[in-house]
N, C-alpha and C positions, 0 to 999 in steps of 0.2 A: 914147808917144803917137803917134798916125799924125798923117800931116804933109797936108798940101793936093798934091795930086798936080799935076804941074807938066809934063809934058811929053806930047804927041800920042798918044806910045807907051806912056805907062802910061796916059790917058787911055783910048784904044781897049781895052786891056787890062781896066781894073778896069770899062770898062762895060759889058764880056760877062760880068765874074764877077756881075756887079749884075744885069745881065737874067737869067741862068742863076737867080740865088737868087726873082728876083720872078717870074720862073716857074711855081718850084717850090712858091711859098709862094700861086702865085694857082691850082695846079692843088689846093693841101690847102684852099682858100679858107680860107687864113688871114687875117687881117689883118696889117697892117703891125707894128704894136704887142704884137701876140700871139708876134710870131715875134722881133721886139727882146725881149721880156718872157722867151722860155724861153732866147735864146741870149743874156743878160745883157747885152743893148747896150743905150745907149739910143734914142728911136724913133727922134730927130734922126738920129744916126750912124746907123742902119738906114736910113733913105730916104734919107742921101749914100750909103753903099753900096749901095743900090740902083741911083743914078744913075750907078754909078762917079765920085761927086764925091770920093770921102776912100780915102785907102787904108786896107787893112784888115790886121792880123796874121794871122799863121797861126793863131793860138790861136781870134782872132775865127772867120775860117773853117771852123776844128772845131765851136765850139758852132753857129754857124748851119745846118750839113750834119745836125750831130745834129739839131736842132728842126726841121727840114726830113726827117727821117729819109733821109738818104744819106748813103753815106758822104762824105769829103769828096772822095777820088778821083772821085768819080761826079759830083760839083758842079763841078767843074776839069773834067771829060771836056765836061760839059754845057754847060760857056763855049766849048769850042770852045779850050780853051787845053792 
């Protein structure tokens, strides 16, 4: 279960992988719910990952790259991480 992220640095961290995904998903103009719906989250936890409020798994981060069609290296490049 991903935990409440607690410190500056994973803070800074998961809120460029959260802009990088709300990027990607406002360039497909997807909606918020469309992109939690094909990458099996749900919205809630989509829009804390979005804000980099929650952290996320790796597993998480393969379905959203796929629903977002990138790969997921290209999603991580695209944070600037």
């Amino acid at each position: 279960m991903a935990r409440v992220v607690d410190t500056p640095e994973e803070r800074q961290t998961l809120a460029k992988l959260g802009n990088a995904i709300r990027a990607r998903r406002n360039h497909l103009h997807m909606s918020q719910e469309a992109l939690a719906d094909a990458a099996k989250i749900s919205r809630t936890h989509m829009g804390e990952v979005e804000r980099g409020k929650r952290n996320v798994s790796f597993t998480a981060v393969v379905r959203i790259a796929k629903a977002v069609d990138m790969p997921p290296s290209e999603l991580i490049t695209a944070a600037g991480l």
